[in-house]
Rosetta silent file (secondary structure, phi, psi, omega in degrees, C-alpha in Angstrom):
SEQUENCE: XXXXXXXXXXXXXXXXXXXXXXXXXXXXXXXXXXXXXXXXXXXXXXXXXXXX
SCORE:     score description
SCORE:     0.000 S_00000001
   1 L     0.000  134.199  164.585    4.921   27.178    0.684 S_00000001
   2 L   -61.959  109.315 -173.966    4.305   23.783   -0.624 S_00000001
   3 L   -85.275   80.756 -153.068    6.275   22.955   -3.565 S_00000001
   4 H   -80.204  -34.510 -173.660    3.277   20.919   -4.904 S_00000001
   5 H   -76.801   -4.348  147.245    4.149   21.017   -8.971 S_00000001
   6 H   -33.090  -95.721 -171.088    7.547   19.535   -8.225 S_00000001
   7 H   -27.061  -48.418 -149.219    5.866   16.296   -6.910 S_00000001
   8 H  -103.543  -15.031 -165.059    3.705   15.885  -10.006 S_00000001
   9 H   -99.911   27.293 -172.339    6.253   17.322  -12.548 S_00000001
  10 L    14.844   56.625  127.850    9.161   14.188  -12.062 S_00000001
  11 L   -49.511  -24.039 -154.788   12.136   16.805  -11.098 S_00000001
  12 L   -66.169   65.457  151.628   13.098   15.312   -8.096 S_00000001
  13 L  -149.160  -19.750  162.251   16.702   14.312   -9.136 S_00000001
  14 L   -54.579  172.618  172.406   17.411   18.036  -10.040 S_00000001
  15 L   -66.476  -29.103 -168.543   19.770   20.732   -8.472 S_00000001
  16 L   -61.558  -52.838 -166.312   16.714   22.928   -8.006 S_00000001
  17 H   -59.063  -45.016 -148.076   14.500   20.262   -6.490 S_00000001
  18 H   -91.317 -127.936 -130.158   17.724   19.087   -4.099 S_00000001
  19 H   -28.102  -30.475  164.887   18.668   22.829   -2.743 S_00000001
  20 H   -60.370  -31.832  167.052   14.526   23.152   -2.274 S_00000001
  21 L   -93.127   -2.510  176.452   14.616   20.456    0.077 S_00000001
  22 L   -81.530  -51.300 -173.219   17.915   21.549    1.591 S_00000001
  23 L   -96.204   31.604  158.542   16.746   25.300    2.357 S_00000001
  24 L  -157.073   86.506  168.741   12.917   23.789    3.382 S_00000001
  25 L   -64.810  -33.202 -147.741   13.285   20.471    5.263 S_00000001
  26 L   -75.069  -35.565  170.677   10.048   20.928    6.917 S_00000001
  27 H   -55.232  -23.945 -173.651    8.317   20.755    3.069 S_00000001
  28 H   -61.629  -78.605 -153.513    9.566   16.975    2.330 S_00000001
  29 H   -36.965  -63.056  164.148    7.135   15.065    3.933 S_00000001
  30 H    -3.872  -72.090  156.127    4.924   17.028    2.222 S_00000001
  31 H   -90.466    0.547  175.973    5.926   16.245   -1.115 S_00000001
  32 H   -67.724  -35.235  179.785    6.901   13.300   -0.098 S_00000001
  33 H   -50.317  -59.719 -160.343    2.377   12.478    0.379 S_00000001
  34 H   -41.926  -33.579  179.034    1.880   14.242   -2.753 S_00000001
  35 H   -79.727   -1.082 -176.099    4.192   12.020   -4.213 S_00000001
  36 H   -79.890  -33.500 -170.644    2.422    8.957   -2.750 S_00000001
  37 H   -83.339  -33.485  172.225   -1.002   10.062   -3.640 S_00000001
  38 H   -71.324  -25.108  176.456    0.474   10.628   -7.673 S_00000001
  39 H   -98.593   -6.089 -176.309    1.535    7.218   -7.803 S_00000001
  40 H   -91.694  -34.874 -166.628   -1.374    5.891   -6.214 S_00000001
  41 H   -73.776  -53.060  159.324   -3.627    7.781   -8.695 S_00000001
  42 H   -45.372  -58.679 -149.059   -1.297    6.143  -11.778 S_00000001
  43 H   -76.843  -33.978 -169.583   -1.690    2.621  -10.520 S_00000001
  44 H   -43.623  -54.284 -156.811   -5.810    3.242  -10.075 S_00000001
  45 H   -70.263  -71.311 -142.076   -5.772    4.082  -14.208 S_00000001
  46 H   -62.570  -59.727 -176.048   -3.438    1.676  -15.069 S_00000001
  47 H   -59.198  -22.814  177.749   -5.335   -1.294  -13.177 S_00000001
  48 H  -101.460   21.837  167.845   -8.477   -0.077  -14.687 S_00000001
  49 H  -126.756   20.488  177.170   -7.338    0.181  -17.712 S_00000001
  50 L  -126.698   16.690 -168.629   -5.811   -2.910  -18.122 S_00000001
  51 L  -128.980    5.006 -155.545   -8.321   -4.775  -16.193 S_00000001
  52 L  -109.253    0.000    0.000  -11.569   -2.972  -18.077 S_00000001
């Protein structure tokens, strides 16, 4: 399973989130995109809304 609301829900510095990536290595990369594509999605809004 993907732990996709993690990614979007800025947890990452908990114990839950760090023992999720301990007992599922194979999931980081994973959330690691998700977390690329959520920051990518913030900068779109932000440039258009400070650019509009």
């Amino acid at each position: 399973m993907i732990n996709v609301s993690k990614s979007f829900g800025g947890a990452e510095s908990t114990a839950e989130t760090v023992l999720f990536y301990y007992l599922n290595p194979l999931c980081i990369l994973n959330n690691a995109n998700f977390n690329i594509i959520n920051i990518s999605i913030k900068n779109h809004f932000i440039n258009v809304l400070y650019n509009s």
